[in-house]
N, C-alpha and C positions, 0 to 999 in steps of 0.2 A: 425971552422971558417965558413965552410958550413951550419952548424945550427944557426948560426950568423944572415949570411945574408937573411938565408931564413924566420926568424923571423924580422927582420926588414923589408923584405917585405912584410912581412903580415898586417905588420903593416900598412904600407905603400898603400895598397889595403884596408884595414876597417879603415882608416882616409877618404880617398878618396870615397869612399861607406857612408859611415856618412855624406860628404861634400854633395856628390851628394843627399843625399834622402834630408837635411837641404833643396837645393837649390830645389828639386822638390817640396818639400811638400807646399814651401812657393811660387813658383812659380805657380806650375801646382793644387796648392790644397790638393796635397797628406797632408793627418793626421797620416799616421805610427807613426810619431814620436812624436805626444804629449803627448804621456806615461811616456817617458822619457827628451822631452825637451819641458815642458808645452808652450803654448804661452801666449804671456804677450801682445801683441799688442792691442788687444783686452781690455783687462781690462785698460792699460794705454790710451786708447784712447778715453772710456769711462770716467776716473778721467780727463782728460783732458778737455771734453765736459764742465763735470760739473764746474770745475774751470773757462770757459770761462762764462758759464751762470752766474755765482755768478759776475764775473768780470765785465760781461756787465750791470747787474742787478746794481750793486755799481754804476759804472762809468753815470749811467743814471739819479742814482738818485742825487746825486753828479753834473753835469749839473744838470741838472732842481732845486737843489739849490740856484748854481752859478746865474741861469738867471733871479729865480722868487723873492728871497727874498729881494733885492728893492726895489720889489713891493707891498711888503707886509706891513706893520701900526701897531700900536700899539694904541689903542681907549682910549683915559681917561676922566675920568671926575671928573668937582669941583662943590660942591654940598653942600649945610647949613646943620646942623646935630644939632638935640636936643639934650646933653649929658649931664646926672643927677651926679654931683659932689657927690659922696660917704660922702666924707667926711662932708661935710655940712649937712648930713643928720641923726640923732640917734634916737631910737626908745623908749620912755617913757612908757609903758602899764599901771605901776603902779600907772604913775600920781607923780610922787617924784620930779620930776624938770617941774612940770608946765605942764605938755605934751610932745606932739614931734615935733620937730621942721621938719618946712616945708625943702625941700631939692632946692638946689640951681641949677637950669635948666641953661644952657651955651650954646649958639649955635654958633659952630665953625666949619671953613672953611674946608671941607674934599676932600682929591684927591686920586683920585685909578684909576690907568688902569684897566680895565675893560673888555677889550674887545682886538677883532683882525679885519683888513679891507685890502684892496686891491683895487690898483690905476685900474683906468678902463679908465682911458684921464688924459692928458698931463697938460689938461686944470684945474684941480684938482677935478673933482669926482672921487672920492672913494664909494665904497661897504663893507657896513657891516649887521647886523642882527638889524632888528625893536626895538628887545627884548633888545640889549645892550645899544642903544638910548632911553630909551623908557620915559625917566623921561624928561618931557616937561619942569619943571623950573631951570634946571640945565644945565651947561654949559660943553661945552666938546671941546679936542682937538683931535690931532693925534700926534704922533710922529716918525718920520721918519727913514727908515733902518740904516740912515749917522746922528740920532740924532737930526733933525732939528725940534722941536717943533714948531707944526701949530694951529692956534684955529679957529675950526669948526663955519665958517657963517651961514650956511643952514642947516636943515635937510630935507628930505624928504622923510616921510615915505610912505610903501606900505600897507596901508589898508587891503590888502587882505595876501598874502604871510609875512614871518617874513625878511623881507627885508625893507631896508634903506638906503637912497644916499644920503653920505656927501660933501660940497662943503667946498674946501681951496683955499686959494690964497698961491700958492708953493712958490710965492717969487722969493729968489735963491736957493731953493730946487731943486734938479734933481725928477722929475717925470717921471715915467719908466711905462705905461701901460701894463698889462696883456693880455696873447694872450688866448681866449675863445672858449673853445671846443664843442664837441655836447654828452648828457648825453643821445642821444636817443640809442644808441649802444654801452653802457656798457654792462660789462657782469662781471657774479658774476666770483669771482676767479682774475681779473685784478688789478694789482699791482696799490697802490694809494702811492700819499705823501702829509701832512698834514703841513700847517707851520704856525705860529702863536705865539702868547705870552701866552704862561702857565701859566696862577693860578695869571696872571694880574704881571709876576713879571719877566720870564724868555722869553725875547722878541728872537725871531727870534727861535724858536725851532722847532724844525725839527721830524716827524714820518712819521713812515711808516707801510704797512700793507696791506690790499687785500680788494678789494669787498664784502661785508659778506651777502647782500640783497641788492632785490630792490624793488622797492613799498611798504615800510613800513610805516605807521601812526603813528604818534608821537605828543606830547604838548610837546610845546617850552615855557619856562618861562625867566622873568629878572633875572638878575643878582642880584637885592632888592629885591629879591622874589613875588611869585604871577605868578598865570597863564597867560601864553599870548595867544594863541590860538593854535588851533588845527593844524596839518600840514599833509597832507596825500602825500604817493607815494615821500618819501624819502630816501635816501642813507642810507643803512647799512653800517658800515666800522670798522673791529677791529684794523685799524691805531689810535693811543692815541688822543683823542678829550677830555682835560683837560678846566675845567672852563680858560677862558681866550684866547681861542680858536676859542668862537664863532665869525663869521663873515669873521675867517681866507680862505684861498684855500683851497678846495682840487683837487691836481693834477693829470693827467695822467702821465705817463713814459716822453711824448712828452714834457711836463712843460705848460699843457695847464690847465685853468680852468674847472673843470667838474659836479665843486659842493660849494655850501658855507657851512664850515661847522655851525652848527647848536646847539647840544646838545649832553648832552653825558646821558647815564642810569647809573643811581642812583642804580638798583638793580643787576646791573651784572659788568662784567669785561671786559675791550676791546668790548665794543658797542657805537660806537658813529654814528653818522647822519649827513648827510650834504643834503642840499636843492640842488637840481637838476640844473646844470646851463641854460637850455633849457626854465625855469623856470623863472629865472634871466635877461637871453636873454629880454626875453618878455616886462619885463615890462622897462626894460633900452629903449629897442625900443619905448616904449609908453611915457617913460617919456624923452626922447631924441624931439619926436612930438610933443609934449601935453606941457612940461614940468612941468607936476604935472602928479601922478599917476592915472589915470581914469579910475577908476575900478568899475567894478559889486557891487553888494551888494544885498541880502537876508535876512540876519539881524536875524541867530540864532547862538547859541553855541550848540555842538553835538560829539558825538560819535560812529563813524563808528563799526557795528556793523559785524564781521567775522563770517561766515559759522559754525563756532561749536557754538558760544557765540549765535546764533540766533537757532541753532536746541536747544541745551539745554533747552531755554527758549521758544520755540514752536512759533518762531514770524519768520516773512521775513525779510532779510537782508536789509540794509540801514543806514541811518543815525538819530541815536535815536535821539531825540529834547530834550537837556539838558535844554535848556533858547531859549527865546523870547524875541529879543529885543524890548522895545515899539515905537511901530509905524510905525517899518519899513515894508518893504516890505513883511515877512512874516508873521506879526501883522495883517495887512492888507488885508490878501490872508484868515487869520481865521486858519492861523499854531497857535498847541499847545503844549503846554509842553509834554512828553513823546508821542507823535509823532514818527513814523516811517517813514521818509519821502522814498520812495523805489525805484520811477523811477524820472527822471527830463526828459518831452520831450519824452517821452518811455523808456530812457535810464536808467538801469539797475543799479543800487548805490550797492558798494560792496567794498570789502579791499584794490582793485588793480583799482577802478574806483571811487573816492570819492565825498563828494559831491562838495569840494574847486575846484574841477578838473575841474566838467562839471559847477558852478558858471562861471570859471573864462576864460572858452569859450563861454562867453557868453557877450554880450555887456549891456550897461548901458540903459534902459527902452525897453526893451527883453523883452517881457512877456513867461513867462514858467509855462508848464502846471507840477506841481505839483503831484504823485500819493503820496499816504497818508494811512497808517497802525494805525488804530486808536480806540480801543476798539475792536479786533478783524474785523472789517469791512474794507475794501477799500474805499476809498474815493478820489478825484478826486477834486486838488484846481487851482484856475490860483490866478499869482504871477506875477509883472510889476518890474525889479528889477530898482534899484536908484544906483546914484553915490555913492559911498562910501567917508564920511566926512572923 
């Protein structure tokens, strides 16, 4: 019986000894015991964190759905179309039935969404890309988050950037303007979201995805194919920018505009581009003043020429002179075709400083001095720039 209880108090003493080092360890720090009683707080506290980061990350973007797609459009347009009836048409080489007969040409009524836009006033301007408008004899609408088909009055293109402000009369449409960020303090790595109509078919769609560059140079083309212009110091973003995109948001976290998107690459995967909204900013302000776009003009087509692509080829950096427009301001100054153009004003032409950049700091009959890479020689032009038509 004496061995009884003197086992039961030992027990009784190394439960109690156990209790006590549990409560030191965790209170006063002691680690004796994670040998045999690992701690978990630690790692649960960690899966924790990350559950709430994924949770906040969701719930953020989720708002900024909820607030911006409203405001977001759908662009279409109705347009004449030559179409050659097959059938009317068989091919005689032999000469057995007379020849061949001519084919039967039909021009019919064609509509396609096209594109993507966003409300900027209550009043009904909308924003969308130059390139999606771009077909002067054709007729275009919008269509609204709630369905409400609009037909676009006005257009107003931006001569310079791949920008376009469309006017509607909302009617009894709700218009819900966008709230406009600043793209001067991006940074790579920062969560974006992308909203727009996909592939002209899947309206209000939604992606997401991160910062992937900044300052990039890109040609933006129409949607009928054909180059539109050059476009420097643009948004990277491996958020999905599918045909039917363009002109859509792209957002911050906060559900603010920071970008329009723009285009996506033809030769890779998850690269698309959005136009800087800082950018954007500008010329709404110009054409809010003006109410037409009053911009610079120089008057060539070119291709920024990058730090490797110019050692290779033993030349200074700048903007190669692909075309000449005639008459314009750079005709006129004695710019030529494969020109180097390398400074504007002193300043320095290069991947992250282009030439659209220092143009369109610049005012309408500006004259700027020119420096000029041209058969090996420097050269030295002045240039008066003009409105752009």
């Amino acid at each position: 019986m004496k061995k009884k209880s003197t086992i039961a108090a030992l027990i009784v003493v190394l439960a109690v000894g156990v209790l006590g080092g549990v409560l030191g360890d965790r209170l006063l720090g002691y680690k004796v015991l994670d040998k045999w009683l690992p701690r978990k707080t630690e790692v649960e506290d960690s899966s924790r964190e990350v559950i709430r980061e994924v949770l906040q990350e969701e719930n953020a973007v989720i708002r900024v759905v909820d607030e911006v797609t409203p405001s977001v459009v759908t662009v279409g347009v109705k347009r004449t179309q030559k179409i050659i009836d097959p059938g009317s048409f068989f091919s005689d080489p032999f000469g057995f039935f007379g020849g061949q007969s001519e084919p039967t040409i039909e021009e019919r009524r064609v509509e396609l969404n096209i594109g993507s836009g966003f409300i900027i006033d209550a009043s009904g301007l909308l924003v969308t890309n130059k390139h999606v408008v771009n077909d002067l004899e054709a007729e275009y609408w919008v269509i609204t988050a709630n369905d409400d088909e609009l037909k676009v009055e006005k257009i107003y293109r931006d001569p310079v950037s791949d920008l376009a402000i469309l006017k509607v009369s909302p009617g009894g449409a709700f218009f819900k303007p966008v709230r406009l960020g600043d793209s001067s303090n991006l940074k790579v790595g920062q969560v974006v979201i992308a909203i727009g109509t996909a592939l002209g078919e899947f309206r209000s769609t939604v992606t997401t995805g991160v910062i992937s560059g900044l300052g990039r140079g890109i040609s933006a083309g129409s949607p009928f194919g054909g180059l539109s212009e050059r476009l420097d110091n643009v948004i990277q973003t491996d958020a999905a920018i599918n045909p039917g995109n363009s002109g859509g948001p792209l957002l911050n976290s906060s559900g603010e505009v920071i970008g329009v998107n723009v285009a996506m690459s033809r030769a890779g995967e998850n690269i698309g581009f959005a136009i800087p909204i800082n950018i954007i900013k500008e010329s709404i302000d110009n054409f809010n003043a003006t109410g037409k776009f009053s911009r610079p003009f120089l008057g060539v087509r070119y291709q920024m020429l990058d730090k490797r692509t110019a050692i290779l080829n033993n030349v200074p950096q700048g903007a190669y002179i692909v075309d000449v427009v005639e008459d314009s301001p750079a005709d006129k100054a004695g710019v030529e075709e494969n020109d180097i153009i390398t400074k504007i004003d002193g300043k320095q032409l290069n991947e992250k400083n282009g030439l659209a950049d220092e143009i369109g700091n610049k005012k309408v009959n500006d004259e700027v001095g020119l420096e000029v890479y041209r058969d090996g020689q420097e050269i030295t032009l002045e240039a008066k720039l003009e409105e752009a038509g």
